[in-house]
C-alpha positions, 0 to 999 in steps of 0.5 A: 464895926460901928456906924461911926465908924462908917464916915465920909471924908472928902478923897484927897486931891490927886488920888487917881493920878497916884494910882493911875500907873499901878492900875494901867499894870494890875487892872488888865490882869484881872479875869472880870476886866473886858477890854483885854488885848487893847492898852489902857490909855488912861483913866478918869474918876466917876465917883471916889468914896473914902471909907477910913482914912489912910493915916490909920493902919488901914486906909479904904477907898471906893472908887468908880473908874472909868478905863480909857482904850483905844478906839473907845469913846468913852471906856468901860466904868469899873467898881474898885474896893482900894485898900492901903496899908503901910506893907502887905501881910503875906496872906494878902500878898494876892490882892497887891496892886502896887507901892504907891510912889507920889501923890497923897498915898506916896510910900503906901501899899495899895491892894484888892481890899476885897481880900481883906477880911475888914473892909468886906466886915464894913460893906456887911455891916453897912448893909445892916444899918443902911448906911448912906456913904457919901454917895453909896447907898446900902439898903436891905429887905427888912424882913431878912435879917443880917446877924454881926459878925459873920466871917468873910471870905473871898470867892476866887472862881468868878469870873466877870465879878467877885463875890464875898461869902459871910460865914456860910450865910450870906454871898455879896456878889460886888459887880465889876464893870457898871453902867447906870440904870436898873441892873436886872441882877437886882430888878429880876430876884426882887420881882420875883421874891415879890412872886414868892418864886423860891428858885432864886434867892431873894436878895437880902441887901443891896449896894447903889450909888448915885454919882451925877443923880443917876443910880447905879446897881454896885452890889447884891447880897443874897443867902447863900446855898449850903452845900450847893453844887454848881451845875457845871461842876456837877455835870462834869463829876458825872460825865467822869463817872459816865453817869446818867445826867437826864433825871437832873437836866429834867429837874432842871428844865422844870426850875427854868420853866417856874422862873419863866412862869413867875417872870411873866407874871411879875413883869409886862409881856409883849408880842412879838409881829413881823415887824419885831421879828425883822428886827430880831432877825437883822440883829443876828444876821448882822453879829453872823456877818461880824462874826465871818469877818472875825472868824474865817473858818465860819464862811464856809457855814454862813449860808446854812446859818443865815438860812436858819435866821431868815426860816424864822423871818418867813414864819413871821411874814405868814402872820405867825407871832409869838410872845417876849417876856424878860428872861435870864438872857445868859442861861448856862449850867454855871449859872444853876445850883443844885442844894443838897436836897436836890432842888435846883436854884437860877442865879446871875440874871445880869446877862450877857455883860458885854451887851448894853444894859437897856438891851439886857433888860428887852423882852424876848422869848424864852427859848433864848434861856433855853437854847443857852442850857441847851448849849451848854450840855453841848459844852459840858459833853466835849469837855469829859476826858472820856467822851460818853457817846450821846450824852448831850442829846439825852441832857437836850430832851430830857431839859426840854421835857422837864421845862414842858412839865411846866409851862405846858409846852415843849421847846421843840415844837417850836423847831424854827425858833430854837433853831434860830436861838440856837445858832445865834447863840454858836455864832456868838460863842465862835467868836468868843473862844477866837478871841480868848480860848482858841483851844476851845474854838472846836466845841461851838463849830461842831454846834454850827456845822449841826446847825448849818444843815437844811431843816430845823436842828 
């Protein structure tokens, strides 16, 4: 596809308001839409993008929509890629959002247009040129190159985003829900490509915008991992052979502790006094009081639970301080990739998306990265058919082992700090499983009812 091909027109008047009752339907619906549970109230425009114009086969809108709810000042932003055609293919009839029946794009079929193979050629090709759309800016490393015509398919397991996998070569992951600022999705593997740190993929191109003058991070192409198996994934096919998981949880654990070691050279460090540590502590002492109102069985756990959170505190009255730099801040086996030759890969440094971004990008110990793997072997051990008795504990020491080869100092001898990442990690995921997955509810309270008990756990 050409640059030419690539211009801008102006989006036609009423737009939104043409797609405003399809989306109040289709947009709920999808796995990565954070407001479930609560009617969409509306919808403003944040920015609109037209890519081809719908008097061809195929018209292509990019659209930054704000969804209003209710009890929401202001609503979640949200990328949305529109395709509109005259009717659907059936390979496409996934991707439908719905007939359009007013408004400029009236008798028209809009759809998911990230499930089309030609506006996903486009975005690849206007990461190749750096093409500057309207206010969408595509740039990429110079040094990398973007060959043409790699094939593009669709991922259909993510959750929060999407992602577009070009021929085995390269995976453009487009964010959903967007804030302006610096996205550390971005910020993180460049500085650390910067480090020559090689257990995360450099990126290779990047989409922003600058609606209102402000930048915001839209999208991240990055090479793909041949033959790669996701570490969730991975664990689960050996806890259903009941094979032995600590030789990979060690190699695991080194992985983490280079991206930590390489994060701090790249990137200011802090020290954490009492003064930080208060504040720290109010922080998870107020999401465990949120979470006992949400959540009734915790109630019974509060007491052991704030106990862990004010341990930490009275370590820090005594003058004890420790170190903050910026980590991956939602480190589980998801977020981990092991290649064929058996090294081990970190991806997803965007955290915890329900979190404002200034605070994901906040300097913090490191075991917050690890108290999150070290939920997560929690996790994988309670969803094996067949339990293996120790399991999780095993994958616990041998992570912990495998970060200290590394950074030179285990996890555990930091007891009280773990504890107190630990627990508010189980806290927060109390209350995630209440909310989405009730089933689930059982795996973070076996955590907290652990983690309740006097002493460090």
């Amino acid at each position: 596809m050409s640059e030419a091909a690539l211009r801008t027109v102006t989006s036609p008047p009423g737009l939104l308001a043409s797609l405003e009752p399809l989306l109040r339907g289709w947009l709920p619906r999808q796995r990565w839409f954070a407001g479930k549970g609560r009617p969409v109230t509306g919808f403003s425009l944040v920015a609109a993008v037209e890519l081809l114009p719908p008097e061809g086969r195929l018209g292509l809108y990019h659209l930054l929509v704000r969804a209003h709810q209710e009890s929401e000042q202001a609503g979640d932003c949200y990328q949305l890629l529109i395709g509109v055609r005259e009717a659907l293919p059936p390979r496409l009839a996934p991707a439908l959002i719905g007939h359009v029946t007013e408004g400029p794009l009236a008798g028209r079929t809009a759809y998911d247009a990230l499930y089309d193979t030609r506006p996903a050629e486009l975005l690849l090709e206007a990461l190749r040129t750096r093409a500057r759309i309207g206010d969408l800016r595509f740039d990429r490393d110079p040094e990398q190159e973007i060959r043409e015509g790699l094939v593009p398919r669709l991922m259909t397991a993510e959750q929060s985003n999407s992602s577009v996998v070009f021929g085995d070569t390269f995976i453009l992951k487009v964010l959903r829900r967007v804030v302006p600022g610096i996205n550390p999705d971005l910020e993180l593997p460049l500085a650390l490509a910067r480090e020559g740190c090689s257990r995360v993929p450099a990126p290779t191109g990047w989409l922003t915008a600058e609606p209102g003058g402000e930048p915001w991070v839209l999208g991240v192409l990055q090479p793909f991992v041949q033959g790669a198996s996701d570490g969730w994934d991975l664990a689960l096919r050996e806890l259903a052979k009941g094979e032995d998981f600590a030789a990979e949880a060690r190699a695991l654990g080194r992985a983490t502790a280079e991206v930590h070691t390489a994060l701090a050279r790249a990137l200011p460090t802090v020290t954490l006094g009492h003064a930080q540590l208060r504040g720290l502590v109010a922080g998870m002492t107020a999401r465990l009081e949120e979470a006992v109102r949400t959540v009734p069985a915790l109630r019974q756990y509060a007491p052991g639970l704030r106990a862990a959170f004010t341990a930490l505190e009275d370590l820090s009255a005594e003058g004890r301080t420790w170190t903050a730099q910026r980590v991956h801040g939602d480190l589980h086996l998801g977020q981990c990739l092991r290649s064929a030759s058996g090294e081990w890969s970190l991806i997803d440094f965007e955290g915890e998306p329900a979190k404002p971004l200034a605070e994901r990008r906040l300097p913090g110990p490191t075991v917050r990265d690890v108290a999150g793997m070290l939920r997560s072997f929690d996790y994988a051990a309670h969803s094996a058919e067949t339990p293996v008795p120790g399991w999780a504990e095993t994958c616990r020491a041998a992570y912990c082992s495998g970060y200290a080869e590394v950074a030179g100092e285990d996890p555990r001898t930091d007891p009280v700090l773990l504890r107190a990442f630990e627990t508010d990690k189980a806290v927060y995921e109390v209350v995630y499983e209440a909310r989405h997955r009730p089933d689930w509810l059982p795996v973070p309270l076996s955590a907290v009812r652990r983690l309740a008990e006097p002493g460090p756990a």
